[in-house]
KETORZA-377671 format. One record per atom (N, C-alpha, C): residue in three letters; x negated, y, z negated. Coordinates in steps of 0.05 Angstrom, whole numbers, plus 5000, padded with zeros to 4 digits. Atoms other than C-alpha are relative to their C-alpha. Layout:
BEGIN
ALAXYZ;...
This chain:
BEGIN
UNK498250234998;UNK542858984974;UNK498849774983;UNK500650215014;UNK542858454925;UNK500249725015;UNK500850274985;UNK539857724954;UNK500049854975;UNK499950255015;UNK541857064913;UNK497149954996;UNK502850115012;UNK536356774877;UNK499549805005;UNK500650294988;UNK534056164915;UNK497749844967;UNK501050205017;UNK531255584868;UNK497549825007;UNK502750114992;UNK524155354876;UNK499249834981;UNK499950155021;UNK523954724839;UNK496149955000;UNK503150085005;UNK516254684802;UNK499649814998;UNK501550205016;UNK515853994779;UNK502949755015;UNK498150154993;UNK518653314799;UNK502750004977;UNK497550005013;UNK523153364747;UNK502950184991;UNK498449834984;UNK525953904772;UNK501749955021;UNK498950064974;UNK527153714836;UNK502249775000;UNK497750295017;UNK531353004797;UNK501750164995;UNK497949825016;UNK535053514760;UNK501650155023;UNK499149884982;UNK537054024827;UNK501749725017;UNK498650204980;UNK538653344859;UNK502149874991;UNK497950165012;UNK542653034815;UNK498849754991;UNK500650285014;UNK538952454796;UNK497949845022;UNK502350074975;UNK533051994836;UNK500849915021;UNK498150244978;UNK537751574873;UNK500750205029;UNK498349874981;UNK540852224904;UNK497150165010;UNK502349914991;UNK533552474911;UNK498449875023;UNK500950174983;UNK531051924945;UNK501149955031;UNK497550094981;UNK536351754990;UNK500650255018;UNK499749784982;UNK537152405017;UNK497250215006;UNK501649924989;UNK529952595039;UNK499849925024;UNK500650104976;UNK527752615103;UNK497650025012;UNK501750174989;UNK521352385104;UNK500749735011;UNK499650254992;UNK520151795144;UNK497849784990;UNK501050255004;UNK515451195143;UNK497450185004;UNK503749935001;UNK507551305128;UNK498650105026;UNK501649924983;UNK504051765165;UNK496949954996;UNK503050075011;UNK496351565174;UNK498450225022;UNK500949704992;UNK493052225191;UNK497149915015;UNK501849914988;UNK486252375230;UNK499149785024;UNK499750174986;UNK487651725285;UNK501250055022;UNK497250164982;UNK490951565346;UNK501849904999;UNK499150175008;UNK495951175343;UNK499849715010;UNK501550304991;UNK492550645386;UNK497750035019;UNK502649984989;UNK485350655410;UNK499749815029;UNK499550224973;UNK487250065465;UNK503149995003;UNK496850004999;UNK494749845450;UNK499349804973;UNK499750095030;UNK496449525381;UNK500449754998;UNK499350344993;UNK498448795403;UNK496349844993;UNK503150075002;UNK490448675418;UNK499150104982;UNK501149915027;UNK488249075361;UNK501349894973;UNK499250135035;UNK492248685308;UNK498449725014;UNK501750244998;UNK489148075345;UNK497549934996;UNK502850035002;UNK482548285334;UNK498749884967;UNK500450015031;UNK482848205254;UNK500949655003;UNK499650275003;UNK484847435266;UNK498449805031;UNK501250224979;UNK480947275332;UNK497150035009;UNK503549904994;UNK474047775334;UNK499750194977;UNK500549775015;UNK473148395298;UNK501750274999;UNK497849734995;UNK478048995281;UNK497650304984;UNK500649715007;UNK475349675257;UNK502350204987;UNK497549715022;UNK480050065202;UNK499650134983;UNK501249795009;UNK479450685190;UNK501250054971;UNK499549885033;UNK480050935116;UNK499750214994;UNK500149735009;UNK477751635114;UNK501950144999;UNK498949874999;UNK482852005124;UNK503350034977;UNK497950015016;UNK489551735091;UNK500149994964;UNK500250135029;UNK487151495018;UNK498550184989;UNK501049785023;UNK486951994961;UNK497149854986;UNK502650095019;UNK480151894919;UNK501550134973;UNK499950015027;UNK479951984839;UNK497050074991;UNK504149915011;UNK471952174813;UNK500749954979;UNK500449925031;UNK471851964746;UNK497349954988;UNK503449965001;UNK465652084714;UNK499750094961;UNK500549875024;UNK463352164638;UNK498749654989;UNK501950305017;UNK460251634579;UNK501849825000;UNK498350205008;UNK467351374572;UNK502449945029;UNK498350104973;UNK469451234643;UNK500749725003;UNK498850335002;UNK470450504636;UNK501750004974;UNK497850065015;UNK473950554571;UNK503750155010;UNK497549914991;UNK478651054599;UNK502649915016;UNK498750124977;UNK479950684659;UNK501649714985;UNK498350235013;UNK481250014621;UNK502350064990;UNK497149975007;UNK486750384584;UNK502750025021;UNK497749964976;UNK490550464647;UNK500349775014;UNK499650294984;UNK488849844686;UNK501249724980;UNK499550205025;UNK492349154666;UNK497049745003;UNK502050224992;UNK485248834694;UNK498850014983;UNK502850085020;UNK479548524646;UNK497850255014;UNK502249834997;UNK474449034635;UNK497849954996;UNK502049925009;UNK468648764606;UNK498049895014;UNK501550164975;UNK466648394664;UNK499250195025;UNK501549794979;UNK466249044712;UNK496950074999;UNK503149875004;UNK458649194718;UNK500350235025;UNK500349834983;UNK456649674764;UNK499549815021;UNK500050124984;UNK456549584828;UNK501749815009;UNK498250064993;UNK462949244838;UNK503050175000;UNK496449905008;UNK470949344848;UNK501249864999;UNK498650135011;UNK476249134829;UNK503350095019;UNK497549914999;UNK483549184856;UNK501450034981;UNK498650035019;UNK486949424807;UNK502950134997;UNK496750025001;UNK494949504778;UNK500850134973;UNK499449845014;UNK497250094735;UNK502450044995;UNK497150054996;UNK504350024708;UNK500150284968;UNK499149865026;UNK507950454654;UNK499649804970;UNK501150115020;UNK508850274580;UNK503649794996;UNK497850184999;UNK515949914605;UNK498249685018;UNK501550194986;UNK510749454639;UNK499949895032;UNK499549954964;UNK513549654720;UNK497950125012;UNK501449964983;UNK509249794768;UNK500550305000;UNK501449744996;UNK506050554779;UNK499049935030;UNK502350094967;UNK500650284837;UNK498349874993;UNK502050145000;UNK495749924848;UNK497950175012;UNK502549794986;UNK488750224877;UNK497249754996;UNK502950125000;UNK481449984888;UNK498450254978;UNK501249965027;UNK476850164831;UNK496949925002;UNK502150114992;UNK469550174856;UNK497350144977;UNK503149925023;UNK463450284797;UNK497450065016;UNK501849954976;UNK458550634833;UNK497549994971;UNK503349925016;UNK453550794760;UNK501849994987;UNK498350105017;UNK455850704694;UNK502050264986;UNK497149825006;UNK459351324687;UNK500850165018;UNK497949904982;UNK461951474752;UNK501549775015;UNK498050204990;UNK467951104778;UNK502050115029;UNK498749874974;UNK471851234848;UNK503049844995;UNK497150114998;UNK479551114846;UNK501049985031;UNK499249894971;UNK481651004921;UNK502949825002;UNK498050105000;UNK488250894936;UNK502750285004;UNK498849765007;UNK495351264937;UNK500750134991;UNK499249805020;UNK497551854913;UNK500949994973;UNK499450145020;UNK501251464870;UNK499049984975;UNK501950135023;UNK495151164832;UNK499150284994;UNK501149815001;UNK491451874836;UNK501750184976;UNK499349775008;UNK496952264804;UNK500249864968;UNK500450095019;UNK497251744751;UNK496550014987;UNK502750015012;UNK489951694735;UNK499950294989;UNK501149745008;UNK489352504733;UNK501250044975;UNK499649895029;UNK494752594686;UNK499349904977;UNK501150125015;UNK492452094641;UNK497050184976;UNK502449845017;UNK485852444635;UNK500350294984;UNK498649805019;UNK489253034612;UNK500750024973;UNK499150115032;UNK491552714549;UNK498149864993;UNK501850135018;UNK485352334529;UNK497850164983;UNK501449875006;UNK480752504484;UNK497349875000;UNK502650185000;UNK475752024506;UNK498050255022;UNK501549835000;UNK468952304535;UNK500150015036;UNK499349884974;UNK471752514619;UNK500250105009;UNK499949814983;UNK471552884667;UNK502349895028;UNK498950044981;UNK476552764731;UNK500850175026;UNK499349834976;UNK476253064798;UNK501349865023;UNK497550124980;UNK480952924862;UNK498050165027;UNK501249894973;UNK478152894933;UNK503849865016;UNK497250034985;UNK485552954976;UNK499749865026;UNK499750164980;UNK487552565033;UNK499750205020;UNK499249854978;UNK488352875107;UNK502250085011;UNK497449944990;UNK495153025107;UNK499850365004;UNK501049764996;UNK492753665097;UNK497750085016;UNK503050244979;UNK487453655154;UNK497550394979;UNK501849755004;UNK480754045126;UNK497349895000;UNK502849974976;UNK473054085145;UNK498849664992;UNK501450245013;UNK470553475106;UNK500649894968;UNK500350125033;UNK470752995046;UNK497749954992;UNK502950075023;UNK465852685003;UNK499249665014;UNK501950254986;UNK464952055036;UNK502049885032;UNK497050094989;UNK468251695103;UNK500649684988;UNK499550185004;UNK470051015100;UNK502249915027;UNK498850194986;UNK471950425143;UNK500349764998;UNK500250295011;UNK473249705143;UNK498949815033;UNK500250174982;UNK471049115190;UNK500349834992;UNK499050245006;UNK475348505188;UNK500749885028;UNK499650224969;UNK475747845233;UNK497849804996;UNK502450265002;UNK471547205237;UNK497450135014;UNK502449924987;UNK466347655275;UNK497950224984;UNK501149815014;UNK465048115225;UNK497350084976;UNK503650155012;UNK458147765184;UNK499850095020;UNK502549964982;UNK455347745253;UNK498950225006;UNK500049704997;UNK456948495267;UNK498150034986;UNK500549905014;UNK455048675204;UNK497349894997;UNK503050144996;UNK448448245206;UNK498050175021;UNK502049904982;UNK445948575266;UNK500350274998;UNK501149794997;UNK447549195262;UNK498750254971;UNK501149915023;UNK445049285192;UNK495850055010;UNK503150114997;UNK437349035224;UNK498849884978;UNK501550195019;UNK436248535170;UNK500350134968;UNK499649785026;UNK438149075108;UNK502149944990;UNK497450225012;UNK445048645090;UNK499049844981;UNK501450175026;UNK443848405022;UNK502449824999;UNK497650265010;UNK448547715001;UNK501850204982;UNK497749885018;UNK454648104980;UNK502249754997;UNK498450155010;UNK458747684939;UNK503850254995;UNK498549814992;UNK466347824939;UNK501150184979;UNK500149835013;UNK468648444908;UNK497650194984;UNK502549735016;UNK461648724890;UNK499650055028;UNK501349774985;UNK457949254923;UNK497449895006;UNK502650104992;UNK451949164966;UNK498350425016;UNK500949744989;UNK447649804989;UNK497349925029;UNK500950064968;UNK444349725064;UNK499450355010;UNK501649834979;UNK441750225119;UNK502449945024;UNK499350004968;UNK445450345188;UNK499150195018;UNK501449794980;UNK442450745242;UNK498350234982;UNK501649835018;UNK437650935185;UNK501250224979;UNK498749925016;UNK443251235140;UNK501149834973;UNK499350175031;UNK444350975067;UNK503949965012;UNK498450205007;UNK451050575061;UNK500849774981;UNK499750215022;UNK454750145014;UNK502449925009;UNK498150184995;UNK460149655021;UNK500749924982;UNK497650245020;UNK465549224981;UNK500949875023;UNK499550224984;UNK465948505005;UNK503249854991;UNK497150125000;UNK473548355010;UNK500549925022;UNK498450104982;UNK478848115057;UNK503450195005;UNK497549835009;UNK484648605076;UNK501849785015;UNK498350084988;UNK487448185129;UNK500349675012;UNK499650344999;UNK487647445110;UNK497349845017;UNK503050094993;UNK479747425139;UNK498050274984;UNK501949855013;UNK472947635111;UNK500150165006;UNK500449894981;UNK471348235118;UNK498050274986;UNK502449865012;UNK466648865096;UNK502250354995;UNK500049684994;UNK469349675072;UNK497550094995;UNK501649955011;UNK463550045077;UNK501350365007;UNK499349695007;UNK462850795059;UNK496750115000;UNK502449935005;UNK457751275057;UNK500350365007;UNK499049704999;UNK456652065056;UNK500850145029;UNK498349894981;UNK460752465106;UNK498550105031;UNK502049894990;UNK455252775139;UNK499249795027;UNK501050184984;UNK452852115168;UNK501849825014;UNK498450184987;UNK458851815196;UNK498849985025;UNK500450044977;UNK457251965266;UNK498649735010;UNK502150104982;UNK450951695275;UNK501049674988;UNK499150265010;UNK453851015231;UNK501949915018;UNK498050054990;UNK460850965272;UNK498849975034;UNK500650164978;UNK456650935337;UNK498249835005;UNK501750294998;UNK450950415324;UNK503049824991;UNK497450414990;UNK457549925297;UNK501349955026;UNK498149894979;UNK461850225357;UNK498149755027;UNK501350034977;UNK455850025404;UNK499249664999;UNK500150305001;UNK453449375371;UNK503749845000;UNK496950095010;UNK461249215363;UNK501049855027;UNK498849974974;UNK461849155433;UNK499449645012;UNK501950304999;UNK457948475437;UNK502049824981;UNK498350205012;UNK463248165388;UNK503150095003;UNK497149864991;UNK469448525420;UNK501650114979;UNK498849805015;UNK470448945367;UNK502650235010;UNK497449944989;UNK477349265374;UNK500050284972;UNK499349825009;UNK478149975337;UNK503950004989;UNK497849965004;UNK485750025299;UNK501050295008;UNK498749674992;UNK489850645319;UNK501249974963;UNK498549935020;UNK494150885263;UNK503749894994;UNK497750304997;UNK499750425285;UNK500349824994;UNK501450205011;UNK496049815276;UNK499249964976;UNK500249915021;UNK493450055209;UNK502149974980;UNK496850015019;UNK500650115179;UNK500549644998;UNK499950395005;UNK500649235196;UNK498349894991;UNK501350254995;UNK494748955179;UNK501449884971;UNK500250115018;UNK496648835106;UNK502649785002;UNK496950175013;UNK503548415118;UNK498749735010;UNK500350354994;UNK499847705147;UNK499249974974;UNK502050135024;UNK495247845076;UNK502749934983;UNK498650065022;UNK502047865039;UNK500350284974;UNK500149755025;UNK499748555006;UNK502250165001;UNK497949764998;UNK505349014987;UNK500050264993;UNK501749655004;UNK502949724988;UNK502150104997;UNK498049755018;UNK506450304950;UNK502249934993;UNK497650045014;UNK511750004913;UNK500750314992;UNK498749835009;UNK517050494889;UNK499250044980;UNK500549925023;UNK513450834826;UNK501749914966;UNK498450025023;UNK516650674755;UNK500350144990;UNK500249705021;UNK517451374736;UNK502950205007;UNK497049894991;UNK524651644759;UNK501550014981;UNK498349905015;UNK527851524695;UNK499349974973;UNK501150185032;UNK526951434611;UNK498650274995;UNK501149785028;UNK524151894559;UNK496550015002;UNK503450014999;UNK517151564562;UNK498950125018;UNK500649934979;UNK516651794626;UNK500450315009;UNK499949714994;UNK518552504624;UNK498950184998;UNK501849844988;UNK512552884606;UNK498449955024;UNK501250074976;UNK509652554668;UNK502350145013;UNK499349874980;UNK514852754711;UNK499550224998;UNK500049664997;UNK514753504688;UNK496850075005;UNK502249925007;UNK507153504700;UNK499349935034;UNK500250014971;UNK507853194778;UNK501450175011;UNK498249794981;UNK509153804826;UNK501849885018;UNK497150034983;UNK515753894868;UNK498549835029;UNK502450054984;UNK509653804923;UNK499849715012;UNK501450195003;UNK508353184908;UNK501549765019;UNK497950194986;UNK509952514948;UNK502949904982;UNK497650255013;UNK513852154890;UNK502450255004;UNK498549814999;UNK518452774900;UNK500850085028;UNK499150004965;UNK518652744983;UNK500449775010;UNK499350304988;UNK519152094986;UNK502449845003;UNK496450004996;UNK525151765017;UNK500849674996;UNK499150355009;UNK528451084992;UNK501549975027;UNK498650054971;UNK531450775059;UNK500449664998;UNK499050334989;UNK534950075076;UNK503249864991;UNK497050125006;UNK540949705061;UNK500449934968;UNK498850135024;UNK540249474987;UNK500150194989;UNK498049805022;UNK544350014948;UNK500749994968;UNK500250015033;UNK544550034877;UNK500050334997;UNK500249765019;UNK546250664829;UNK498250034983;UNK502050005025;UNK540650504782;UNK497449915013;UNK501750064988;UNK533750624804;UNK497949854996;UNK501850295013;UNK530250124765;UNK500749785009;UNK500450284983;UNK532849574808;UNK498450065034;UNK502350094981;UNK528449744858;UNK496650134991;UNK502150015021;UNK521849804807;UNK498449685008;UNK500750355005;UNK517349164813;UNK498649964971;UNK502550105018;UNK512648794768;UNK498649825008;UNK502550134990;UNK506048564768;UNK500249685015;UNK500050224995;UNK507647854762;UNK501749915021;UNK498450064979;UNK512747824816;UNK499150015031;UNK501650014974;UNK508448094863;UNK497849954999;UNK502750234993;UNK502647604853;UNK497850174990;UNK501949965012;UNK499047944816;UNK498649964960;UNK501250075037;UNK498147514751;UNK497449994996;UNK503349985009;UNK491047474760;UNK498850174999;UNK502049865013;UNK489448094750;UNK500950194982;UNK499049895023;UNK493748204688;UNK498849844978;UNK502650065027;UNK488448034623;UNK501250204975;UNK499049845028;UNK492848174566;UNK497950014975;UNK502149945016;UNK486548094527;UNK499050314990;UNK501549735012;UNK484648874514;UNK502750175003;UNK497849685006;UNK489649534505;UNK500850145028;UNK500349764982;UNK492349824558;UNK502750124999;UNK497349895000;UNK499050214579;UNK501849805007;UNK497750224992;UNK504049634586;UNK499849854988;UNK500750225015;UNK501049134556;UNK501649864986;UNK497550205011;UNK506848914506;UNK502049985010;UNK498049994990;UNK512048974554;UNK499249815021;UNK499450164985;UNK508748554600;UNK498849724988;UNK500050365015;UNK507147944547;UNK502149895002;UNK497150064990;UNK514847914550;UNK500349925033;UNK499350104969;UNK515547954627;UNK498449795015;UNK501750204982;UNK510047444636;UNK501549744991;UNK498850215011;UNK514646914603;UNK503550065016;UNK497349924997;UNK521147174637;UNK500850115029;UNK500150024972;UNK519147204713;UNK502849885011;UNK498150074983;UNK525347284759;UNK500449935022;UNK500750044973;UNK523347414827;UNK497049975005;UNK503249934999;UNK516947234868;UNK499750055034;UNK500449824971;UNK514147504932;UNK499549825015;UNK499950154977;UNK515047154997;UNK500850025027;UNK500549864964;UNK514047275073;UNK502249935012;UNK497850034987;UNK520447315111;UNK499449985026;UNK500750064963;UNK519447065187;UNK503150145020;UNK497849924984;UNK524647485226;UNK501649835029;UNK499450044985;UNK528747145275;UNK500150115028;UNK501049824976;UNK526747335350;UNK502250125010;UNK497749934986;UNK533647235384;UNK501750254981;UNK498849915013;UNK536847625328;UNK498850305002;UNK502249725001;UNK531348205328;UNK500650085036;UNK498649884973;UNK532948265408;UNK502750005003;UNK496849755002;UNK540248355397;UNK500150134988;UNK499649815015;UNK539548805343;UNK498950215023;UNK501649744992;UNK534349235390;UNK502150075032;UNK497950024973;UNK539749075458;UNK502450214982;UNK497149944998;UNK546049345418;UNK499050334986;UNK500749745012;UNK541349985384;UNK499450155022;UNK500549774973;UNK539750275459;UNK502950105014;UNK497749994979;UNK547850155486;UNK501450284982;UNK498649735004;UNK551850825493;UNK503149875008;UNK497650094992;UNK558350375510;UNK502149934977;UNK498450135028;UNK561150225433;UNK497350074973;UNK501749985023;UNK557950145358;UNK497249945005;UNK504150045005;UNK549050245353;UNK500349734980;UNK501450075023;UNK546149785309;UNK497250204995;UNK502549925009;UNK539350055270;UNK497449945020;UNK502050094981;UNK534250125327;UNK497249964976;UNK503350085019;UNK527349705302;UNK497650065018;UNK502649914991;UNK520850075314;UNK497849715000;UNK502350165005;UNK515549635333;UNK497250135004;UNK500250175019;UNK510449495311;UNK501149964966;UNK500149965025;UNK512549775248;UNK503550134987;UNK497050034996;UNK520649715237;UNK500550224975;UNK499649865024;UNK520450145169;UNK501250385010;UNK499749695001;UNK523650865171;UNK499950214973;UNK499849805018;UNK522551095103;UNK497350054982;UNK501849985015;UNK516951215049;UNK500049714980;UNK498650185016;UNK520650635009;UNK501649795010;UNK498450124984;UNK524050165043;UNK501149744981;UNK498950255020;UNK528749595007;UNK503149985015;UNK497950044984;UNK533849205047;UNK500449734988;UNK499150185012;UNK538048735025;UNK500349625008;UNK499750304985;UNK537047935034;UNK502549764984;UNK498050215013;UNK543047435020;UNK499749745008;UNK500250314997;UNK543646675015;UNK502649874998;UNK497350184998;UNK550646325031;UNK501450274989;UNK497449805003;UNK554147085034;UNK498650124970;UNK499349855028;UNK551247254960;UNK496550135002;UNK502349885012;UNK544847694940;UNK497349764995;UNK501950055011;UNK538647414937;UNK496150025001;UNK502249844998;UNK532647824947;UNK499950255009;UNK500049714990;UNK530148484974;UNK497749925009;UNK501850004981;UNK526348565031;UNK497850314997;UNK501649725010;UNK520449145019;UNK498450115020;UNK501649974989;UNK515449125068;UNK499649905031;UNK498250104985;UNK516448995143;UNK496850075029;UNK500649974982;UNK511748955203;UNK499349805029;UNK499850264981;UNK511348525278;UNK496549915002;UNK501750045001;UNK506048075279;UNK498649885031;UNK500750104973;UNK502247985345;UNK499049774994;UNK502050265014;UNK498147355303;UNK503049744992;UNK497850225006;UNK505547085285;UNK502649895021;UNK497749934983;UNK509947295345;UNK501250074985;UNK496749985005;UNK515647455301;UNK499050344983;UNK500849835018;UNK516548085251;UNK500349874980;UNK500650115023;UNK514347945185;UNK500950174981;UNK499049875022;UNK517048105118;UNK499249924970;UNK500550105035;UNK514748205045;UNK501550104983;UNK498150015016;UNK520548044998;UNK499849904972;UNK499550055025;UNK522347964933;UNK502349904990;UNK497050234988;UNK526647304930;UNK500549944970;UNK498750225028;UNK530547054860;UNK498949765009;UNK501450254996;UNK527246444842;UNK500149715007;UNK497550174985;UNK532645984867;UNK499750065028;UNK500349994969;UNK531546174932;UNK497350015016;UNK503949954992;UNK523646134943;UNK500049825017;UNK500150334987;UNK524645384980;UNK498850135030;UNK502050114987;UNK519245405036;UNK502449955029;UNK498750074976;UNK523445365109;UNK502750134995;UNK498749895001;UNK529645645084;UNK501750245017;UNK498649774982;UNK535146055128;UNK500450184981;UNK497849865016;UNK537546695098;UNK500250305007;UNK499049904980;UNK540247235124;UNK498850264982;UNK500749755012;UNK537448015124;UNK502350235012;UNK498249714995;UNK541748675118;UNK498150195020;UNK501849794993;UNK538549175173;UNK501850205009;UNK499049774999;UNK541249885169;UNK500550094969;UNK500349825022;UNK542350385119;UNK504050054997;UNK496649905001;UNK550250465100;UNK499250264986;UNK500149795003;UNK552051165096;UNK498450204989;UNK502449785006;UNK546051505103;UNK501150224991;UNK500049755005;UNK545052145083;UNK497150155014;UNK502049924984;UNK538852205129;UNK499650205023;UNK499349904968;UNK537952625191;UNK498349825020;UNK502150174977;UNK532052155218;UNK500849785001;UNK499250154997;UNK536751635208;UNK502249985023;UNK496949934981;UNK541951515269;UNK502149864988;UNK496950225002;UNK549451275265;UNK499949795006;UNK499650154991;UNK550250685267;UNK501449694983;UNK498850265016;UNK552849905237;UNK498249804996;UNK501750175019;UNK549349475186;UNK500249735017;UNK500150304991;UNK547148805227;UNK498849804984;UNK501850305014;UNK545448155202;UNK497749895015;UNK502250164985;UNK538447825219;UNK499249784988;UNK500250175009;UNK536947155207;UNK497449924993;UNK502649995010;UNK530247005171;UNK498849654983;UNK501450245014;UNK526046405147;UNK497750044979;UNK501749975029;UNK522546305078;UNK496949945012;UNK502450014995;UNK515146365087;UNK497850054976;UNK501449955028;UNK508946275037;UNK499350295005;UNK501549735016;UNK505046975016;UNK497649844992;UNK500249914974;UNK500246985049;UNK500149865025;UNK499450154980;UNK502546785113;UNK498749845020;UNK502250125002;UNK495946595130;UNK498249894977;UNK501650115024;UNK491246125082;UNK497550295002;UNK502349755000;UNK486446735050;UNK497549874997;UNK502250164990;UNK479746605068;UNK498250104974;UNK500949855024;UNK477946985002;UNK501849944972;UNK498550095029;UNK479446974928;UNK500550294979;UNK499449705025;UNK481947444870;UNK498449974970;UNK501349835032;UNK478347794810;UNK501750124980;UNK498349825010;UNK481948044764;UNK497850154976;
């Protein structure tokens, strides 16, 4: 008996092509919203654990979710410079950098952390996103690299190469003071400091994820234990609060950060040996666009650097992949990024009329973390007409309200401002989506970051 030949698409650009196009790709996956693998989803309950990052000490975990990058050879900083839009010649060892990888249309790819451990090995951490861009890259250069990939835990398996965690909150010096025993060297922010914990080597990057100081440190896999219970134990003395994997998905919306923009690689010529080189596998290819703002063309939901606040660490000074595309867009800024304060009353009748079985659902909102897709972009209007897109979405126990990171036309940025958000998805094509009718929520203009940062940027 002859059996049809089923179609096993190899490559994302396969999977565009079987689908009909990204729009119809996106839109009809059914992944949902970020899973953060090897956690709980709350170690206490998530209300007090987002409070801990603004009132004692939080604990967030990093091992598990965030792909690594190894690059390693004589020309690991030149390589990297070609990809990043950050100043290079200021990296020394021993620091990182956040950095912002766009195509050669000058849109956003990802962003990632970028830590110089020796002068020719470099760690990429960040998502898949950044990872799959860095690898292929190295593929085509002919500079002097090597590039290996340590994978996330979505795949669960015995061990990585290093763990990593963070400790943020006004408590987190003192922590980190004591339970180092005097072996905390003056880390300045963004470099690397190397210390001792329960007699295990360690190193750190002195940033801020969540609008307070705060410490990631890392160190080989081996030694987590005995590290995770001297902080665990001294932690206890500054009411250190552990994040679940719930918690984790919010801290970044009080900083204002907007993690995993929608890739710039879905459509265009420049971009097509890349797609044929990312497997069917791959996220940018499972990943599901979700929310109310609708558009046929997937480059309106693409960002750029400068929109999402990140002009300081675009240094058009040296070569990289974008570079002349975004000397233009740095003169020609449309939208800029700004914290939407959700209205309460409006957010409890949306969640009242999404439980009733007596007439039309609205879109039930998950809390803490209201997002249902990999991508999320919902539409914000001002007097009935268009004027932003909402991207990034979580409730803030530090703000009461849910919080939102949008991307407002520049006419509508004004500071206190009413304006109204689209929540639901018209005619899904989802299954993890339910039936239901597009509500209005009423929202107030807010700076980015919604807290003053107690920290500063490098670029």
């Amino acid at each position: 008996m002859n059996r049809p030949q089923t179609f096993a698409p190899a490559s994302l650009q396969d999977a565009l092509d079987a689908a009909g196009g990204p729009i119809s790709l996106l839109r009809s996956s059914q992944l949902g919203t970020t899973i953060f693998p090897g956690i709980p989803p709350e170690f206490t309950n998530w209300r007090d654990e987002q409070r801990a990052w603004k009132h004692s000490v939080a604990m967030l975990e990093q091992s598990y979710h965030m792909t690594e990058v190894h690059v390693r050879g004589a020309d690991a900083l030149a390589f990297m410079a070609g990809l990043m839009t950050n100043r290079a010649d200021n990296f020394d060892v021993m620091r990182a950098k956040q950095i912002v990888m766009c195509g050669p249309d000058g849109r956003m790819i990802s962003d990632a952390v970028l830590f110089r451990e020796e002068p020719d090995f470099m760690r990429v951490v960040g998502p898949p996103t950044a990872a799959n861009w860095v690898e292929f890259n190295a593929t085509k250069t002919d500079l002097n690299v090597t590039v290996t990939r340590d994978e996330n835990f979505i795949r669960p398996r015995e061990r990585r190469d290093v763990f990593r965690f963070q400790l943020q909150g006004p408590n987190a010096l003192a922590l980190m003071q004591e339970v180092t025993e005097g072996t905390l060297p003056e880390i300045k922010f963004f470099h690397m400091g190397a210390f001792k914990i329960a007699g295990r080597d360690v190193r750190a990057v002195r940033h801020g994820m969540a609008s307070t100081p705060g410490f990631e440190l890392y160190g080989d896999w081996d030694d987590q234990a005995a590290v995770r219970e001297a902080v665990e134990r001294v932690g206890e003395k500054y009411d250190l609060r552990k994040a679940g994997s719930v918690t984790y998905g919010t801290a970044a919306q009080e900083s204002g950060w907007m993690p995993r923009p929608l890739p710039a690689i879905y459509e265009g010529d420049t971009m097509a040996e890349y797609r044929r080189w990312i497997p069917a596998q791959s996220f940018e290819a499972a990943g599901s666009l979700g929310g109310s703002f609708v558009s046929d063309r997937i480059d309106d939901y693409y960002v750029e650097p400068y929109e999402v606040g990140y002009g300081t660490l675009v240094n058009l000074n040296h070569d990289f992949i974008g570079r002349d595309a975004l000397v233009e867009k740095k003169q020609n800024q449309k939208r800029r990024k700004m914290t939407l304060i959700w209205n309460n009353d409006d957010v409890f009748r949306v969640l009242q009329n999404s439980l009733r079985n007596d007439g039309p659902r609205t879109k039930f909102i998950s809390l803490p973390v209201p997002m249902y897709s990999s991508f999320q972009a919902d539409q914000v209007l001002a007097g009935g007409k268009p004027a932003g897109v909402s991207n990034w979405m979580s409730y803030s126990s530090n703000a009461g309200a849910i919080l939102s990171t949008a991307l407002m036309d520049l006419e509508h940025c004004e500071i206190g401002k009413e304006v109204t958000l689209l929540w639901g998805e018209p005619d899904s094509r989802r299954r993890t989506v339910e039936a239901h009718d597009v509500a209005e929520i009423r929202a107030t203009i807010a700076p980015v970051p919604y807290y003053a940062k107690t920290n500063k940027t490098e670029g």
